[in-house]
PQR file of N, CA, C, O and H, with PARSE charges and radii, in Angstrom:
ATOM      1  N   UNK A   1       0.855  -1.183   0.000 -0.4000 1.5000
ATOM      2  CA  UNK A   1       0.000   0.000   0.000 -0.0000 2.0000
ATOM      3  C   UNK A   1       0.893   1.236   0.000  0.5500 1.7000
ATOM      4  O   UNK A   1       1.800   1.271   0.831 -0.5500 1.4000
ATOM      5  N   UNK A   2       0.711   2.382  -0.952 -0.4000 1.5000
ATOM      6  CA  UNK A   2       1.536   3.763  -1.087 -0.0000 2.0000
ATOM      7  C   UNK A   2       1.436   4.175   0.017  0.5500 1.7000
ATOM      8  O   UNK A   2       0.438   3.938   0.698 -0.5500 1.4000
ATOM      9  H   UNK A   2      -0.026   2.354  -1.627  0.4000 1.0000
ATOM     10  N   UNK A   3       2.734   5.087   0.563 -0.4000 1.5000
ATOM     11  CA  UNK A   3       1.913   5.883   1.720 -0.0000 2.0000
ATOM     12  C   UNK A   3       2.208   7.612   0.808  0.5500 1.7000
ATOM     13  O   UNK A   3       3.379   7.932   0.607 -0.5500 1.4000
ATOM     14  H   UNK A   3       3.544   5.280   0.010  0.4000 1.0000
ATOM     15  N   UNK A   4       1.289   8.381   0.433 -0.4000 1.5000
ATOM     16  CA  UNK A   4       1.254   9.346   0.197 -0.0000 2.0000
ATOM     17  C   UNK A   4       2.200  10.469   1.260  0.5500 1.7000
ATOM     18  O   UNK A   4       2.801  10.414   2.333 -0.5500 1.4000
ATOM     19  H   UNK A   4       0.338   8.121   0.597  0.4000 1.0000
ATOM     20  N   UNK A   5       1.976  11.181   0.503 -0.4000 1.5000
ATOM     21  CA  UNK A   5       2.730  12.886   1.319 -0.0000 2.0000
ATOM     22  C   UNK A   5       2.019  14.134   1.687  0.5500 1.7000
ATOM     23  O   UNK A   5       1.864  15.027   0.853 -0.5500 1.4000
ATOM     24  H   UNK A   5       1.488  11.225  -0.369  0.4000 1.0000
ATOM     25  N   UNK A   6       1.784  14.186   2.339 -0.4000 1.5000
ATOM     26  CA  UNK A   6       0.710  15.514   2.612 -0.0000 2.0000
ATOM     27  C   UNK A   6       1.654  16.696   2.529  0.5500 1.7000
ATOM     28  O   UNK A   6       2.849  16.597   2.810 -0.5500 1.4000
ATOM     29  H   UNK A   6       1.910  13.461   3.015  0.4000 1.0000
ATOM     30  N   UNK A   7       1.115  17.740   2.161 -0.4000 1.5000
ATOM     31  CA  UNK A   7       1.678  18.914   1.778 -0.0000 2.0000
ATOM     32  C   UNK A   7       1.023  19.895   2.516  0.5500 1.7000
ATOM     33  O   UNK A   7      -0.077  20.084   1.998 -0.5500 1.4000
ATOM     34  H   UNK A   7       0.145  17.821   1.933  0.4000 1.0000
ATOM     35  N   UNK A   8       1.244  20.824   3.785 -0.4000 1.5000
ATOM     36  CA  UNK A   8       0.601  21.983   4.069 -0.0000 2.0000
ATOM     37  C   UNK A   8       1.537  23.094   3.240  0.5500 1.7000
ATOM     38  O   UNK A   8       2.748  23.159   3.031 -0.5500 1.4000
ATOM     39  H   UNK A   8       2.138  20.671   4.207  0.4000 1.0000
ATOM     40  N   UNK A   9       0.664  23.743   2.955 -0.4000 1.5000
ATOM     41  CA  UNK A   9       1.132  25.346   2.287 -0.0000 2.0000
ATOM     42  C   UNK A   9       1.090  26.494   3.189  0.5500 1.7000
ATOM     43  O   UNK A   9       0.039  26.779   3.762 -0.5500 1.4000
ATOM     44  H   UNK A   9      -0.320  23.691   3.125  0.4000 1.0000
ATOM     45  N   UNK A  10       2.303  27.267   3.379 -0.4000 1.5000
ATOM     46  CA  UNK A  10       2.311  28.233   4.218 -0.0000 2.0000
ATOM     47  C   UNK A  10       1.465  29.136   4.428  0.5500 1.7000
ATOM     48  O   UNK A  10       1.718  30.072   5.187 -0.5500 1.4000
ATOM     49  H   UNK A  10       3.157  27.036   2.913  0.4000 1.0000
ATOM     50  N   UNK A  11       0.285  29.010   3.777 -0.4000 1.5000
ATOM     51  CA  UNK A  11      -0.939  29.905   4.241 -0.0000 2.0000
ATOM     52  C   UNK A  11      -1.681  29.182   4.567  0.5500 1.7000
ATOM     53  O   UNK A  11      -2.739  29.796   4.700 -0.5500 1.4000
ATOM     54  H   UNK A  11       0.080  28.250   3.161  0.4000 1.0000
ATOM     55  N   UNK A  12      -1.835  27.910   4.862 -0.4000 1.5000
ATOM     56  CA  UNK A  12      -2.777  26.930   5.334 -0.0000 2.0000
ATOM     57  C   UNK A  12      -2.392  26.673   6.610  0.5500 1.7000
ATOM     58  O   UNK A  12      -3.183  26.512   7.539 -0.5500 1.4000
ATOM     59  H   UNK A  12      -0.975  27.411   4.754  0.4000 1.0000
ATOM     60  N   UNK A  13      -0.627  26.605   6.736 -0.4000 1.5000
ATOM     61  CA  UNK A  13      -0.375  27.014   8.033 -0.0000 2.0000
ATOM     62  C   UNK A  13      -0.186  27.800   9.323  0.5500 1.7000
ATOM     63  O   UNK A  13      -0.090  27.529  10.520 -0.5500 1.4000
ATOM     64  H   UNK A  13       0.016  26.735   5.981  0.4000 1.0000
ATOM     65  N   UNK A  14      -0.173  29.133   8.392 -0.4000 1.5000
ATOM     66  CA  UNK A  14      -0.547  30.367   8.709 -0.0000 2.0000
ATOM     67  C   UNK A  14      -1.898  30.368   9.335  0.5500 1.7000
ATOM     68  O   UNK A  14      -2.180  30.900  10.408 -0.5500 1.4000
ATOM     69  H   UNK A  14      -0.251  29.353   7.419  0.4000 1.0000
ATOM     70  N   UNK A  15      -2.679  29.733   8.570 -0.4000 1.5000
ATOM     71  CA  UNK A  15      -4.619  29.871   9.007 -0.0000 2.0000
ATOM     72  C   UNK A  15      -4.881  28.801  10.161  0.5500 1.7000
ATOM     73  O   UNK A  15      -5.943  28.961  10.764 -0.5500 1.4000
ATOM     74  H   UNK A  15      -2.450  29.300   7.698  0.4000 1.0000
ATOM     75  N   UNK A  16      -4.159  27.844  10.520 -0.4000 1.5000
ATOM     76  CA  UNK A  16      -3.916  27.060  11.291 -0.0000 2.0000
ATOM     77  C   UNK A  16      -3.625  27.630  12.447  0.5500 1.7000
ATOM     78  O   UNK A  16      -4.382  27.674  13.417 -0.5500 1.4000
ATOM     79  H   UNK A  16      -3.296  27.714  10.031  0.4000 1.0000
ATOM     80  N   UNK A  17      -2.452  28.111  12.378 -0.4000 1.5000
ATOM     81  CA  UNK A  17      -1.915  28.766  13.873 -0.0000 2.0000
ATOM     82  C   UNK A  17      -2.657  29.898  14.229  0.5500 1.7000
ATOM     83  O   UNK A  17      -2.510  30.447  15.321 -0.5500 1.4000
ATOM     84  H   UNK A  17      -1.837  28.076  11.590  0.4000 1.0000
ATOM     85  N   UNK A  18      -3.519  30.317  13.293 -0.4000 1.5000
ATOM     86  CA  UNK A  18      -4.200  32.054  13.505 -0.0000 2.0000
ATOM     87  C   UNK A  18      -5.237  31.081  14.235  0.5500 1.7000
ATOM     88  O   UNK A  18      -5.266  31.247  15.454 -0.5500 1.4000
ATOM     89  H   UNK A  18      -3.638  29.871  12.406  0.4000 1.0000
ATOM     90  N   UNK A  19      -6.010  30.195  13.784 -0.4000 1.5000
ATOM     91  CA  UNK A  19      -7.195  29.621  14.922 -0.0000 2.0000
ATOM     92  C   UNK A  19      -6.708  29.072  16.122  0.5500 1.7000
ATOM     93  O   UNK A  19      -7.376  29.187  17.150 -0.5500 1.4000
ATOM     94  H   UNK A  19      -5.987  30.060  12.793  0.4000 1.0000
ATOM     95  N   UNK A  20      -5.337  28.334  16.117 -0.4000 1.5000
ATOM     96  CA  UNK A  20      -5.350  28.044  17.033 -0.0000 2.0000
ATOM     97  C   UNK A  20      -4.953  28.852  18.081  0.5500 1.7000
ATOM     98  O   UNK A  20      -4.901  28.550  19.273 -0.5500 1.4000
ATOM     99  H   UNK A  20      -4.794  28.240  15.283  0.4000 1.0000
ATOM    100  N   UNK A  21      -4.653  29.991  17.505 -0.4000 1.5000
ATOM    101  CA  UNK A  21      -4.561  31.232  18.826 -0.0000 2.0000
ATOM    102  C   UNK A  21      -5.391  31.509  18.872  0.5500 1.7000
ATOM    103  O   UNK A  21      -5.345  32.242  19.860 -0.5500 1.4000
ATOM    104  H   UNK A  21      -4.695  30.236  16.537  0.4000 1.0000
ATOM    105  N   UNK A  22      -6.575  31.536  18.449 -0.4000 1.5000
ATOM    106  CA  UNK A  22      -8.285  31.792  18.966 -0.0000 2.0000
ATOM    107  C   UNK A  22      -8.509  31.221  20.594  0.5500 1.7000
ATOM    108  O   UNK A  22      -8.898  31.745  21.638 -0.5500 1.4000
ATOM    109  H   UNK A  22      -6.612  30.940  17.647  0.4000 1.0000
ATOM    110  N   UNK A  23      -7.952  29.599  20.122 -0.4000 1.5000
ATOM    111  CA  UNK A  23      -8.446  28.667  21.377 -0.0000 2.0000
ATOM    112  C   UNK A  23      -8.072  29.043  22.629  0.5500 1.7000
ATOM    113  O   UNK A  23      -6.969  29.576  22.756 -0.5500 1.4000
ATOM    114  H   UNK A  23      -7.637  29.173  19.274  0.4000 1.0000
ATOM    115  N   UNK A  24      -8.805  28.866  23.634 -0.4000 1.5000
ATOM    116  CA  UNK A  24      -7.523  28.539  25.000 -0.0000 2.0000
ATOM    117  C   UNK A  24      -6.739  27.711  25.243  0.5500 1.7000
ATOM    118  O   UNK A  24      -7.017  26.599  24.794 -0.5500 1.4000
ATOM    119  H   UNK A  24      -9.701  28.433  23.531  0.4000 1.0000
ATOM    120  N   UNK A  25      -5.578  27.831  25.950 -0.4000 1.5000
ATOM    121  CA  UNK A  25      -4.867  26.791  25.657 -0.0000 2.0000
ATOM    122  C   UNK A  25      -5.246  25.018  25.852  0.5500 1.7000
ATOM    123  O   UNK A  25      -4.890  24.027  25.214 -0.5500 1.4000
ATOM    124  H   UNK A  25      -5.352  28.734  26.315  0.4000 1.0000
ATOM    125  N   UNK A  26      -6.111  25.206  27.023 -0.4000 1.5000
ATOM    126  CA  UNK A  26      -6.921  23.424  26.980 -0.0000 2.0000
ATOM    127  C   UNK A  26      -7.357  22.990  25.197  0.5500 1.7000
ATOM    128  O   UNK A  26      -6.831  22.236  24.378 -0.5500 1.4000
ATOM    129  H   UNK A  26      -6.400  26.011  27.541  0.4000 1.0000
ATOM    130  N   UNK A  27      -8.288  23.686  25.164 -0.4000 1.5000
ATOM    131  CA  UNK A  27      -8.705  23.513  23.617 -0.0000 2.0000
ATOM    132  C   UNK A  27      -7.862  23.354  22.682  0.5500 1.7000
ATOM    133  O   UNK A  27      -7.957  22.333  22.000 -0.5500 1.4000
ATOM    134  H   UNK A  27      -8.716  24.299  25.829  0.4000 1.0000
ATOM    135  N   UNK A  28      -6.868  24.270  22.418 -0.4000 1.5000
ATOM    136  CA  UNK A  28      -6.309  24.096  21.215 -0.0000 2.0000
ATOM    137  C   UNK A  28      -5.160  23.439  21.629  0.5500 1.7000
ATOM    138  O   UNK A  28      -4.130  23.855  21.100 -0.5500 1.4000
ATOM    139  H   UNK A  28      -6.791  25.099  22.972  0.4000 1.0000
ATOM    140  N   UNK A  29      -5.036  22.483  22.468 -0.4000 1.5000
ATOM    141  CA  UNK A  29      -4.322  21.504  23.232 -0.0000 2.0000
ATOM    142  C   UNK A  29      -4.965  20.142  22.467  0.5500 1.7000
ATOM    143  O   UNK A  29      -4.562  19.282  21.684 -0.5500 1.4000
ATOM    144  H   UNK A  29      -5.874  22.145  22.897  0.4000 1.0000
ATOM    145  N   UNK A  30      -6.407  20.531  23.291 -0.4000 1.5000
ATOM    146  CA  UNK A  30      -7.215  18.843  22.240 -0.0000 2.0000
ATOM    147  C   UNK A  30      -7.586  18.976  20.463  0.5500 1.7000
ATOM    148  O   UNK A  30      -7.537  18.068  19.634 -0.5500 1.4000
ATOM    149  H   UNK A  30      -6.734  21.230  23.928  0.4000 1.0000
ATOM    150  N   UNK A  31      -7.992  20.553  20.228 -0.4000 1.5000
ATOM    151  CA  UNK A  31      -7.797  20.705  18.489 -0.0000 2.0000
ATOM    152  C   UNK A  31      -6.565  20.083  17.683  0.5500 1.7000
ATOM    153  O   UNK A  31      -6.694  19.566  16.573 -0.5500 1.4000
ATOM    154  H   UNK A  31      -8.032  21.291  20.901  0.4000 1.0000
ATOM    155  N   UNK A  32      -5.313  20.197  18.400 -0.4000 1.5000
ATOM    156  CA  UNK A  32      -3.941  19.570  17.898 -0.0000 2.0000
ATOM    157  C   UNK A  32      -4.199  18.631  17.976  0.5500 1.7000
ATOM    158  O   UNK A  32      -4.467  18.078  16.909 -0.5500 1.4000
ATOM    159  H   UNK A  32      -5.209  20.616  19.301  0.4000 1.0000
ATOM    160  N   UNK A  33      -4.281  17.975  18.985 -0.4000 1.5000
ATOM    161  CA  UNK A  33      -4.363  16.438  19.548 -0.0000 2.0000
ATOM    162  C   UNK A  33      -5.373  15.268  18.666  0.5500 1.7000
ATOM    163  O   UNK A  33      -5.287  14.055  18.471 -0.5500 1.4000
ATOM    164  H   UNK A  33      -4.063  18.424  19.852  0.4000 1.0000
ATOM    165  N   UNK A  34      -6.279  16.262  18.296 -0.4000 1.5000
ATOM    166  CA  UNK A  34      -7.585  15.101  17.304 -0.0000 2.0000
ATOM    167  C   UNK A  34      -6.589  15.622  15.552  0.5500 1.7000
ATOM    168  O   UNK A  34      -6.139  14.742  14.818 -0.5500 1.4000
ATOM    169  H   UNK A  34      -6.348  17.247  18.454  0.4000 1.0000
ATOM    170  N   UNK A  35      -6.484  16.714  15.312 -0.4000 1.5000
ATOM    171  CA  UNK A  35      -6.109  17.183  14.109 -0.0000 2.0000
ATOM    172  C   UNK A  35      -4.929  16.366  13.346  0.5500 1.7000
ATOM    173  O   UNK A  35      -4.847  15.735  12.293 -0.5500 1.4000
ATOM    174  H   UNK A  35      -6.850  17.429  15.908  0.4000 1.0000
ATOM    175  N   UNK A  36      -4.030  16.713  14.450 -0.4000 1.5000
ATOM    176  CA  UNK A  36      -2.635  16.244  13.585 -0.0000 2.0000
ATOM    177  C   UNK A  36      -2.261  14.614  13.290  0.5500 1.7000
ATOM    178  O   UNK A  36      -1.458  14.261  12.427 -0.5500 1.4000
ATOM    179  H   UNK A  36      -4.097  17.226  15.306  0.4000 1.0000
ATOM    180  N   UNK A  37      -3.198  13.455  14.412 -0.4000 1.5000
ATOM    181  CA  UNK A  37      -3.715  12.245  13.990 -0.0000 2.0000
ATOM    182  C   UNK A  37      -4.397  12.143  12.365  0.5500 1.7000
ATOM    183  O   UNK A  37      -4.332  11.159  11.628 -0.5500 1.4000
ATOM    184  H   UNK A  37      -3.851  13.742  15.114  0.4000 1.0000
ATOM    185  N   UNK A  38      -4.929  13.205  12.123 -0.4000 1.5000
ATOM    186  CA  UNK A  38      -5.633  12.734  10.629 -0.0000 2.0000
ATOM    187  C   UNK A  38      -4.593  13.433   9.472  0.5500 1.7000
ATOM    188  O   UNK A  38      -5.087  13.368   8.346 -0.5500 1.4000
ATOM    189  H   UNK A  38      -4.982  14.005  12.721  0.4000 1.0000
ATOM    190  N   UNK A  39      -3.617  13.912   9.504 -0.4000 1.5000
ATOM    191  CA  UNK A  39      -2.488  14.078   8.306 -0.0000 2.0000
ATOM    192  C   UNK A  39      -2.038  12.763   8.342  0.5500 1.7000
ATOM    193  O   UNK A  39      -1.419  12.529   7.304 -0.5500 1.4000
ATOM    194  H   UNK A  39      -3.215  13.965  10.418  0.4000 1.0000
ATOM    195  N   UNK A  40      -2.083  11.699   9.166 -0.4000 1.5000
ATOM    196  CA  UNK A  40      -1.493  10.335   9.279 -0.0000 2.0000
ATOM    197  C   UNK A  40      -2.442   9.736   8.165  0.5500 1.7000
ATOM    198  O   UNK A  40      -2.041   9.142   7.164 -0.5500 1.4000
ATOM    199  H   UNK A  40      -2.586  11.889  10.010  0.4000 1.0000
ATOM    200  N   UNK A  41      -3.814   9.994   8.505 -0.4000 1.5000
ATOM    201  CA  UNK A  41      -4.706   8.782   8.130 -0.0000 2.0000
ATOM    202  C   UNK A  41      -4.821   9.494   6.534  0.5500 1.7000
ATOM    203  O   UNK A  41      -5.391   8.832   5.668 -0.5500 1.4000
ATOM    204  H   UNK A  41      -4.139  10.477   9.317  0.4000 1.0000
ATOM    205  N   UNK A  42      -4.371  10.590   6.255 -0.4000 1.5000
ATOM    206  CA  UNK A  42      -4.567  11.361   4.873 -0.0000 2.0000
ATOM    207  C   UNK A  42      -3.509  10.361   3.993  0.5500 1.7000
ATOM    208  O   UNK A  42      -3.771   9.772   2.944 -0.5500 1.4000
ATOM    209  H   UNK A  42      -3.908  11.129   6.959  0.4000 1.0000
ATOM    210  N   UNK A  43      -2.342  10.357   4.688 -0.4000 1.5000
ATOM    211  CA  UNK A  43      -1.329   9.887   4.023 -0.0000 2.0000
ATOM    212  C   UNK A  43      -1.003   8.112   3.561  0.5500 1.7000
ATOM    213  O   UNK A  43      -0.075   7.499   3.034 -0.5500 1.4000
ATOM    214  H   UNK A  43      -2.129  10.835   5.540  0.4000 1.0000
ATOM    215  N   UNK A  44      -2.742   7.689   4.273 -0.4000 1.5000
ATOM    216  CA  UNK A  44      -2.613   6.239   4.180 -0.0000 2.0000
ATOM    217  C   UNK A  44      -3.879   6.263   3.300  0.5500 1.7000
ATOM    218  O   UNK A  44      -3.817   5.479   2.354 -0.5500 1.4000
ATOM    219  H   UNK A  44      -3.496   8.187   4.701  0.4000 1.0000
ATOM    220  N   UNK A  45      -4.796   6.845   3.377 -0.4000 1.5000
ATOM    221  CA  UNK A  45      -6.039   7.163   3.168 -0.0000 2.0000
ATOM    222  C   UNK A  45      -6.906   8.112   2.141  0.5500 1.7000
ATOM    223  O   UNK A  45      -8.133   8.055   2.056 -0.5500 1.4000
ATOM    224  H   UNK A  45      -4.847   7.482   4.146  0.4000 1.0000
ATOM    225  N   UNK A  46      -6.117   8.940   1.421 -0.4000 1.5000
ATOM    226  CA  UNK A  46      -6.173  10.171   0.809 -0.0000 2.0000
ATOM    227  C   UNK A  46      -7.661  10.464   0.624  0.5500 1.7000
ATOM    228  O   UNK A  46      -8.176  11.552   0.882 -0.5500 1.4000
ATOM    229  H   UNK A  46      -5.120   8.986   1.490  0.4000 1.0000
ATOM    230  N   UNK A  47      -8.249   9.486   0.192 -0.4000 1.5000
ATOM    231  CA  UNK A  47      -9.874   9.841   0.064 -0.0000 2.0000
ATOM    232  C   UNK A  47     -10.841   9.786   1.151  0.5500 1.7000
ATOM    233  O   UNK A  47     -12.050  10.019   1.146 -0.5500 1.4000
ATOM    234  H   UNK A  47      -7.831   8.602  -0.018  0.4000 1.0000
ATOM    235  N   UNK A  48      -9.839   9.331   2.339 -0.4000 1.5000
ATOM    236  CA  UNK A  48     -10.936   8.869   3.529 -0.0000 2.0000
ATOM    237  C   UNK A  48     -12.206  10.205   3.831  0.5500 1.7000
ATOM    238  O   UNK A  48     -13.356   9.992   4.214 -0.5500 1.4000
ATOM    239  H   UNK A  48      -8.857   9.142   2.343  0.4000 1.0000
ATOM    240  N   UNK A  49     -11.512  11.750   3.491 -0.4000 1.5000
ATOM    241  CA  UNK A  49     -12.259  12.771   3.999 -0.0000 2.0000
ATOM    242  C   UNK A  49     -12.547  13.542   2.543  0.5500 1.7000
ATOM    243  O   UNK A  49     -11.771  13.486   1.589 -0.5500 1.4000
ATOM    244  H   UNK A  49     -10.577  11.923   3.180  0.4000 1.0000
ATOM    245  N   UNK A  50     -14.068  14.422   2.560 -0.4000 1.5000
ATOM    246  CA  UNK A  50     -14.522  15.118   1.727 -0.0000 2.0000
ATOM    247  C   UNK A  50     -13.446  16.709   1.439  0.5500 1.7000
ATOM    248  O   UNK A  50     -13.172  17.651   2.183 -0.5500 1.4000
ATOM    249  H   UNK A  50     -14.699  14.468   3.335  0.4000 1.0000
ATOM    250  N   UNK A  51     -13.036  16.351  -0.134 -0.4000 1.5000
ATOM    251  CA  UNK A  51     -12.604  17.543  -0.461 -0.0000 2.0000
ATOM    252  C   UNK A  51     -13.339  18.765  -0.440  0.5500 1.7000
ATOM    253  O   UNK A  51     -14.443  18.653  -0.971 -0.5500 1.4000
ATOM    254  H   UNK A  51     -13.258  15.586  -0.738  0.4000 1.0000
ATOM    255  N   UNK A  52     -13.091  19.819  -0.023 -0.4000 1.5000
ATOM    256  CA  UNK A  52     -13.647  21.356   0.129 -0.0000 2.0000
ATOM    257  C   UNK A  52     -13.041  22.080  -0.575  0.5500 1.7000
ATOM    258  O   UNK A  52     -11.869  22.361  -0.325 -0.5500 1.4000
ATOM    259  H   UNK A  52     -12.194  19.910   0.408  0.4000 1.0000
ATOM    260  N   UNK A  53     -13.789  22.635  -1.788 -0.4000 1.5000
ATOM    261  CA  UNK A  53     -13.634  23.600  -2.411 -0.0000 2.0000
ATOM    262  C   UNK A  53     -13.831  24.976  -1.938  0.5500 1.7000
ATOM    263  O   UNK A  53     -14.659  25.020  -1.028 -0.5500 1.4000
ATOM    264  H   UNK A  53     -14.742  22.407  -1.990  0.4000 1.0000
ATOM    265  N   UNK A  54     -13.387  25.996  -2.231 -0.4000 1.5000
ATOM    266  CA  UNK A  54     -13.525  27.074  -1.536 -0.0000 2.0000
ATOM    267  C   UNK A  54     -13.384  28.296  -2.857  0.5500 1.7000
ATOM    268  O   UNK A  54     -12.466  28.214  -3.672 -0.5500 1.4000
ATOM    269  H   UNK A  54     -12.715  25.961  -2.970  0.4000 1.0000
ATOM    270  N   UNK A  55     -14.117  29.076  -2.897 -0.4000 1.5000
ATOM    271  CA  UNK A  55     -14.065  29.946  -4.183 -0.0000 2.0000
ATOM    272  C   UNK A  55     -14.130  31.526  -3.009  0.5500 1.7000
ATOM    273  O   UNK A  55     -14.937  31.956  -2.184 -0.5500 1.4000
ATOM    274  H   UNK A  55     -14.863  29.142  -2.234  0.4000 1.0000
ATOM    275  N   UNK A  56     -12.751  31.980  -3.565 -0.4000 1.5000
ATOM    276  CA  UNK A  56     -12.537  33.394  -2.754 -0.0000 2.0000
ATOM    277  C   UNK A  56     -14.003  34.168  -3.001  0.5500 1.7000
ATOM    278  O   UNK A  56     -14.859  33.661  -3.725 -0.5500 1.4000
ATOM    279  H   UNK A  56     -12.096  31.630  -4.235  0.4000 1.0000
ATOM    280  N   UNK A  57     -14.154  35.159  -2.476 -0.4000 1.5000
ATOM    281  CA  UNK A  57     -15.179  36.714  -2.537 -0.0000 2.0000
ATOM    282  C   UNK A  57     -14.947  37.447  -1.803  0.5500 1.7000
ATOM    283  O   UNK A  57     -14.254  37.232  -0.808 -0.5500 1.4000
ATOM    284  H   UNK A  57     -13.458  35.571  -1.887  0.4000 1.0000
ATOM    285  N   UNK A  58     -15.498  38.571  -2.118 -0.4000 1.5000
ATOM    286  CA  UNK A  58     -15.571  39.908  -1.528 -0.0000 2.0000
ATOM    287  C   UNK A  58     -15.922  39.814  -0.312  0.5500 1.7000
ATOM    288  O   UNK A  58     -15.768  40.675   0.554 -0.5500 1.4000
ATOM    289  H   UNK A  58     -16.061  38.746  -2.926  0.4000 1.0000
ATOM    290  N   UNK A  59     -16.605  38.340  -0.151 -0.4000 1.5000
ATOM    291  CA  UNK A  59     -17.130  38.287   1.497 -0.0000 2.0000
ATOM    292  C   UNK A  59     -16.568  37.110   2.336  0.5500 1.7000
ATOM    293  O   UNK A  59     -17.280  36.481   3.119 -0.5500 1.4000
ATOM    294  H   UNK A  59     -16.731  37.640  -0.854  0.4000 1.0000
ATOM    295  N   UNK A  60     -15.072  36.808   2.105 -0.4000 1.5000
ATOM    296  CA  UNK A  60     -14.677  36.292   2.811 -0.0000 2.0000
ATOM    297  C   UNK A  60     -14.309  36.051   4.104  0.5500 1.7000
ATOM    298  O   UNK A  60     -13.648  36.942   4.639 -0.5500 1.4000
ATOM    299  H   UNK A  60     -14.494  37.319   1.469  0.4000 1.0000
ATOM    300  N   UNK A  61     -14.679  34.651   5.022 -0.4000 1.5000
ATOM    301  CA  UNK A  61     -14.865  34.747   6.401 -0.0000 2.0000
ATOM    302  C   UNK A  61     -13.722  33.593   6.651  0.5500 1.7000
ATOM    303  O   UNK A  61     -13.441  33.241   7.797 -0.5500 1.4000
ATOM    304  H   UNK A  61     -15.216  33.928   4.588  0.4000 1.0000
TER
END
């Protein structure tokens, strides 16, 4: 079985660390903790989760 490569892009990681300074630290203690388990299962799994498209606008949130 391949094991794929996941790729974060420095603005994906950027948007990453910007939420997780939202959290308090308990939270974005367990947000890491469930999150960074599934770049594992991406890299065994690639289709296991629904791709999200995202189309920029003027009203971006």
């Amino acid at each position: 079985m391949p094991i794929f490569k996941v790729i974060v892009t420095d603005n994906a990681d950027s948007d990453l660390a910007k939420a997780i300074g939202y959290l308090s630290d308990r939270n974005a203690q367990k947000f890491s903790e469930e999150l960074f388990p599934k770049y594992e299962n991406i890299k065994l799994m690639p289709k296991l989760y629904q791709r999200i498209y995202y189309e920029k606008t003027h009203t971006d949130y």
